[in-house]
VODREN-190105 format. One line per field, with one value per residue (C-alpha): residue number from 1; y, x, z. Coordinates in pm, whole numbers. Layout:
% VODREN-190105
n: c(NUM,...)
py: c(Y,...)
px: c(X,...)
pz: c(Z,...)
//
This chain:
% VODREN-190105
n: c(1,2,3,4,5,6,7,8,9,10,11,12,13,14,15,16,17,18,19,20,21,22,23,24,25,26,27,28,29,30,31,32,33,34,35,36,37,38,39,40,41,42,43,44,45,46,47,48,49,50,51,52,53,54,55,56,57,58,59,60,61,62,63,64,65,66,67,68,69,70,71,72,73,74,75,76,77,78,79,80,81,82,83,84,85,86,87,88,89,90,91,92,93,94,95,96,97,98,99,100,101,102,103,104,105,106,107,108,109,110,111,112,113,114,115,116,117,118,119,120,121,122,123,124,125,126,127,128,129,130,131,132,133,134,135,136,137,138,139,140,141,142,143,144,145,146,147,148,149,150,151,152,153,154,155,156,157,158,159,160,161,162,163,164,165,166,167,168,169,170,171,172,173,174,175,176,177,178,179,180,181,182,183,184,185,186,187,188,189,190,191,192,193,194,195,196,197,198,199,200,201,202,203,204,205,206,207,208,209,210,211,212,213,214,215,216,217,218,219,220,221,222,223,224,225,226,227,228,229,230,231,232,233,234,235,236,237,238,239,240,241,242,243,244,245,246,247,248,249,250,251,252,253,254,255,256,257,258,259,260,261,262,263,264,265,266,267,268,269,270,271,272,273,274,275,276,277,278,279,280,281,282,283,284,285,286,287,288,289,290,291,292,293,294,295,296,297,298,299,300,301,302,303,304,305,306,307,308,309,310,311,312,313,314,315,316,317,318,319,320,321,322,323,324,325,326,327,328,329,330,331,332,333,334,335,336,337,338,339,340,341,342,343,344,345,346,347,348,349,350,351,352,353,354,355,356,357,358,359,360,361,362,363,364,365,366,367,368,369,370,371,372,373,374,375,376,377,378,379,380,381,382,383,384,385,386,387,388,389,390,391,392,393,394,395,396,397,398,399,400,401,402,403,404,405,406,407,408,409,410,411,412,413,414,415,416,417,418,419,420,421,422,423,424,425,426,427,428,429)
py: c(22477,22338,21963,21787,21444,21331,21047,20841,20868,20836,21122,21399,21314,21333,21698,21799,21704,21883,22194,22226,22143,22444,22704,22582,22272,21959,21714,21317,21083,20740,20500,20192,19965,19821,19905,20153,20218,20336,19996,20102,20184,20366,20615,20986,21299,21654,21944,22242,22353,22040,22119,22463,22284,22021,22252,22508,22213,22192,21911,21936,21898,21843,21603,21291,21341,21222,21116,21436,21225,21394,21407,21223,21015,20816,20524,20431,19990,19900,20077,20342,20720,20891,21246,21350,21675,21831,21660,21922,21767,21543,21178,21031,20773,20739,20571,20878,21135,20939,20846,21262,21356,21047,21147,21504,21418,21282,20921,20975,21127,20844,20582,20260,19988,20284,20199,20456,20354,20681,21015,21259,21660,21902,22251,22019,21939,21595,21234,20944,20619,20345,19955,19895,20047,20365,20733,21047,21347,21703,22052,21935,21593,21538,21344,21202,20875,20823,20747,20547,20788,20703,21068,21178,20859,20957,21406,21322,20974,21102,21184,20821,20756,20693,20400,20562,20287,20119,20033,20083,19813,19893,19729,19850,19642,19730,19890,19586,19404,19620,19456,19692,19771,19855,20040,20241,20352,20391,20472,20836,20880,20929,20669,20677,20467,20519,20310,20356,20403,20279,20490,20353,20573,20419,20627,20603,20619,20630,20271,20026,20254,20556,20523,20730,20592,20524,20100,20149,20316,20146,20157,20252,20192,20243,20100,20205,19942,20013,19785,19739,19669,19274,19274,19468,19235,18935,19063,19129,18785,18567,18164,18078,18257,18532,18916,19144,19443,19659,19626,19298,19262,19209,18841,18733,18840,18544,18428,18420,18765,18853,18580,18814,19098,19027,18850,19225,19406,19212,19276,19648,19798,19875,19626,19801,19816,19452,19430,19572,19468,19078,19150,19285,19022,19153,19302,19480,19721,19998,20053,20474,20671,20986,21151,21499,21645,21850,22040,21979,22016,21990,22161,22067,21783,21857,21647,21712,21509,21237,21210,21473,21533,21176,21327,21067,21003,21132,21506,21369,21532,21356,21434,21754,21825,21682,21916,22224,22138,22035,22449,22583,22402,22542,22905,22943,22829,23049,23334,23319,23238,23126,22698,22720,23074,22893,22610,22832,23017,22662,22513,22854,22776,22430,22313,22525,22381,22024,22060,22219,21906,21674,21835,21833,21485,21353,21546,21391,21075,21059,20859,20587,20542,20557,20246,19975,20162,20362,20266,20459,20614,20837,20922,21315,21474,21472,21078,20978,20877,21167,21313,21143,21563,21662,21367,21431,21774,21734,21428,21563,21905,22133,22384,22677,22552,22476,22817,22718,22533,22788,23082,22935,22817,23150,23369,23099,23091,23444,23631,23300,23101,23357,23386,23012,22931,23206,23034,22774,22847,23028,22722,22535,22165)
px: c(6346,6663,6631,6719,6806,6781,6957,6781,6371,6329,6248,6498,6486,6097,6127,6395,6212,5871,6035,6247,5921,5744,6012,5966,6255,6198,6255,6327,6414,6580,6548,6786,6458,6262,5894,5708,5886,5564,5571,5852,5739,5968,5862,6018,5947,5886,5951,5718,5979,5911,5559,5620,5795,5576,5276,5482,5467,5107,5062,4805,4954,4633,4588,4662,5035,5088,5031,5022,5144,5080,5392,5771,5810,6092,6040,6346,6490,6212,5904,5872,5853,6148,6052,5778,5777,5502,5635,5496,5661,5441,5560,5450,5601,5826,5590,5290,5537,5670,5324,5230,5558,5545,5173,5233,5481,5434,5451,5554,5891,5973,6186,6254,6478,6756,7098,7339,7682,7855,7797,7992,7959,8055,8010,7739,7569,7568,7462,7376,7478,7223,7347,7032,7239,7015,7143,6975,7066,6998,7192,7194,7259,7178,7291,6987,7099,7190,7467,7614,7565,7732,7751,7901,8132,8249,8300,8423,8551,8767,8427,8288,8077,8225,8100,7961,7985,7655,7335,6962,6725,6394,6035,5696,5389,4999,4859,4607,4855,4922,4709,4483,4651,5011,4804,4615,5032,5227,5043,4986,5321,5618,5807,6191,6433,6810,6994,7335,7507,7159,6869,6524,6308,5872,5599,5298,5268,5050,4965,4930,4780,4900,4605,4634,4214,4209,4295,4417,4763,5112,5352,5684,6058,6436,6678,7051,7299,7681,7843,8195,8335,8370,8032,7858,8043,7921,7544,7552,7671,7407,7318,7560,7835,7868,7908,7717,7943,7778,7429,7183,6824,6612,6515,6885,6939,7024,6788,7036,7128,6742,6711,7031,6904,6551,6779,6961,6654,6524,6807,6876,6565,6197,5979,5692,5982,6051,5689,5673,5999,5895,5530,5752,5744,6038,6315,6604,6905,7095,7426,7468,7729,7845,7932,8016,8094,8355,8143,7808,7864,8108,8066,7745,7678,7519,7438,7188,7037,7173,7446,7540,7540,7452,7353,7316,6887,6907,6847,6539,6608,6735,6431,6408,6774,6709,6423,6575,6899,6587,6443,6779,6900,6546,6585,6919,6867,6539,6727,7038,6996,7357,7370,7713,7713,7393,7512,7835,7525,7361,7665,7715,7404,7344,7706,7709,7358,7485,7799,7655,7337,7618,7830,7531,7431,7756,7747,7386,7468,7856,7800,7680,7983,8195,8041,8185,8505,8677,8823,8579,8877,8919,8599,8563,8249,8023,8082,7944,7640,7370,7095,6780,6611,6934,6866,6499,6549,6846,6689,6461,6454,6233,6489,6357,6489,6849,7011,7275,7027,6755,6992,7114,6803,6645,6917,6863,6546,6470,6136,5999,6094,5816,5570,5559,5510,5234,5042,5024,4925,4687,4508,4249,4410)
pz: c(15754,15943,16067,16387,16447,16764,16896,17193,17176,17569,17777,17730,17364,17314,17502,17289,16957,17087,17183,16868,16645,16830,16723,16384,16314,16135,16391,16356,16658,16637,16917,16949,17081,16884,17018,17248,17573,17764,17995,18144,18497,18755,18959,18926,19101,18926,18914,18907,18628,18456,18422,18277,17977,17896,17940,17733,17424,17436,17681,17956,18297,18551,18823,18657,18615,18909,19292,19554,19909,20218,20376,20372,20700,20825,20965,21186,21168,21397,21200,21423,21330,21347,21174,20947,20683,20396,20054,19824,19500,19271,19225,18863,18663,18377,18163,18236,18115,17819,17668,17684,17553,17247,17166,17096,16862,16479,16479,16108,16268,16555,16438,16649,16584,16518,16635,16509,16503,16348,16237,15984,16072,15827,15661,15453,15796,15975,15867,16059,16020,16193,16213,16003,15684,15688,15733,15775,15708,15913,16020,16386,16566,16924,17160,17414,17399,17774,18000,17723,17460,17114,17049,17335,17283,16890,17028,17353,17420,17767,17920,18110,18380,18690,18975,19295,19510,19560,19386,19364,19422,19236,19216,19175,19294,19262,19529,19589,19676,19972,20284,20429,20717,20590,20296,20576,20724,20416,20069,20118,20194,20031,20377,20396,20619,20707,20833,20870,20516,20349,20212,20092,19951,19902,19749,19544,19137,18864,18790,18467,18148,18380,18630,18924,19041,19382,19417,19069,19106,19219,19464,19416,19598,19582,19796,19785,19882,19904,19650,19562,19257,19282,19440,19118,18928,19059,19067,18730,18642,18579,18628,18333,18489,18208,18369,18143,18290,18489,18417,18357,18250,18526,18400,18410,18761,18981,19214,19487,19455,19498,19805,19951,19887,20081,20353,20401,20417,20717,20860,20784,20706,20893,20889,20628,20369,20412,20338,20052,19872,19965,19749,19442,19163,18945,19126,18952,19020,18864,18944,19053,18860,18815,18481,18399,18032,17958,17736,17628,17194,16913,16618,16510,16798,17129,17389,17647,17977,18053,17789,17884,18302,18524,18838,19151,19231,19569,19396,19196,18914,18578,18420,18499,18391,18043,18028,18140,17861,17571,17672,17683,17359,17192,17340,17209,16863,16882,16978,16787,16388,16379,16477,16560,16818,16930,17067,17269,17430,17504,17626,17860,18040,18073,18172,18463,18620,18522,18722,18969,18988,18944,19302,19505,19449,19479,19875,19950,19834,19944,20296,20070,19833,20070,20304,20021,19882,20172,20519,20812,20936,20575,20556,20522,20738,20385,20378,20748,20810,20698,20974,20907,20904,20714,20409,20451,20381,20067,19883,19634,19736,19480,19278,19461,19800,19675,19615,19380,19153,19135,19074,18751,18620,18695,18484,18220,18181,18224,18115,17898,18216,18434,18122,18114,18499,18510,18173,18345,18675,18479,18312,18476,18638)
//
């Protein structure tokens, strides 16, 4: 039986290890933290593609994956609607799909507290080196570990993620603490707001133990900021002065940068986002990059979601990426006994729709980069302010309404692709 280890235990590596278990590999995953990564609680849309795969791995995909909103509004500065849509995606949280995904898969198998700092790869096979001393052994190492993959950083150091420009503000807060009356306007809705070279995104999520009961469930929001490079310095520096680079923990962000932060939105954004951003207890930020692979293996390394493609949010789709690469990793090595001619077919497939996810979120999101690193007068037409209907209609679009998307994923996927959408259309929800 050939063996897998997989590098990085969060989402794209938990639906790389269940796929490759169901053709028949031995599968082990490593994961740098040391505990369960279910509390975790940021809200991601799907993907009716991403329900085909995790139903395809034996998980049930029914009404409690997620929250169903009734429509995406804008709200223009002073709260008033702009333009309203049908928002036919389903918004869940990270934390629902990562308990599903860590359940089906032997606990025996799921190693935390794995740091690897090395691996060798040879006619032999590859070994693992973790920081702990261990190693491990398998035919196949893969890379899941994230935008600052350690295998992607030992096959293809030239490969590094890029700065966008500006950051994402994140919080989550329970929907009781929602008053009545802003509950009644906004928590059936998936409520955006533009401002000029902003973009704040609300919606509704599953909530604590992944409870989507009505009063139960959480409400979720993202606000891009244009940032430049001093300024993402300088909120990533904490009270004692030290700058952690270009990320922080969420306790070490200074309060000041929080007290700005709440100070912009009442100046920039409608007043029901104020609302709920000044109800979030724990506030924290990501700063946006892009990063595109080269190639996504090396002899007998691949890397897959976000190692290996960082696409922008606006397209909504990270997830869904590293789910589409964990099936198209799985089909090829199903289809093709030989590792090596099976990872050329992978890296085919899955390069093209990762360059191609990578382009279009760089267009929907370019007005914002461009606020904080480019003079007005150089911006190109792509970097002025988006149409509220055009950014309505381009952020989180499903794959069947962006042509160059759903072309590629429909040649790769093929007949299984169809069988699996019809099973589970097919099963009761």
């Amino acid at each position: 039986m050939p063996k897998a280890l997989v590098i990085g235990g969060s989402l794209g590596g938990l639906l790389a290890a269940n796929l490759l278990r169901s053709i028949g590999w031995k599968v082990q995953v490593f994961e740098r933290v040391g505990d369960d990564l279910a509390s975790r609680g940021a809200g991601i849309g799907t993907h009716e593609e991403l329900l085909d795969i995790m139903h395809r791995v034996g998980i049930t995909v029914d009404a409690s994956i997620g929250v169903h909103p009734e429509s995406r509004t804008c709200l223009d500065r002073s709260g008033n609607i702009q333009h309203t849509m049908p928002r036919p995606r389903i918004l869940s949280s990270w934390g629902r799909l990562y308990r599903a995904l860590k359940d089906a898969f032997p606990a025996d198998d799921y190693f935390f507290g794995k740091s690897m700092v090395s691996f060798t790869d040879d006619a032999s096979g590859v070994s693992a080196q973790f920081a702990d001393g261990s190693r491990a052994q398998g035919d196949l190492i893969i890379g899941a570990d994230g935008i600052r993959s350690t295998v992607r950083a030992q096959i293809m150091p030239e490969a590094q993620p890029l700065y966008a420009g500006y950051v994402a503000w994140r919080g989550l807060i329970p929907e009781s603490s929602l008053s009545p009356e802003l509950h009644r306007e906004i928590f059936r809705h998936n409520i955006v707001c533009y401002p000029d070279g902003d973009a704040m995104t609300m919606y509704a999520v599953p909530g604590p133990d992944n409870d989507v009961r009505p009063g139960h469930r959480a409400y979720n929001w993202v606000w891009y900021y244009p940032v430049n490079d001093q300024g993402l310095a300088a909120l990533c520096t904490d009270a004692g002065g030290f700058c952690h680079g270009t990320a922080i923990a969420p306790a070490l962000i200074r309060p000041e940068a929080i007290s700005e932060m709440r100070a912009a939105a009442h100046r920039r954004l409608a007043p029901q986002c104020v609302q709920v951003i000044e109800r979030t207890e724990q506030t924290f930020f990501q700063a946006i990059f892009d990063l595109a692979s080269p190639r996504m293996f090396h002899r007998r390394a691949a890397l897959l979601g976000d190692a290996a493609f960082v696409a922008r949010p606006h397209v909504g789709m990270g997830v869904t990426k590293a789910a589409l690469d964990a099936e198209g990793l799985a089909d090829a090595l199903l289809d093709i006994a030989d590792i090596d001619a099976a990872l050329a077919r992978y890296n085919e497939r899955q390069h093209l729709f990762g360059t191609r996810v990578v382009a279009r979120a760089r267009h929907v999101g370019a007005h914002l980069g461009a606020q904080a690193t480019k003079p007005p007068q150089t911006w190109t037409e792509a970097e002025r302010h988006q149409d509220p209907v055009r950014m309505m209609l381009e952020s989180g679009a499903r794959l069947r309404d962006v042509p160059e998307l759903i072309d590629v994923v429909r040649a790769n996927r093929g007949a299984r692709g169809d069988a699996l959408s019809a099973a589970r259309l097919a099963s009761p929800a």
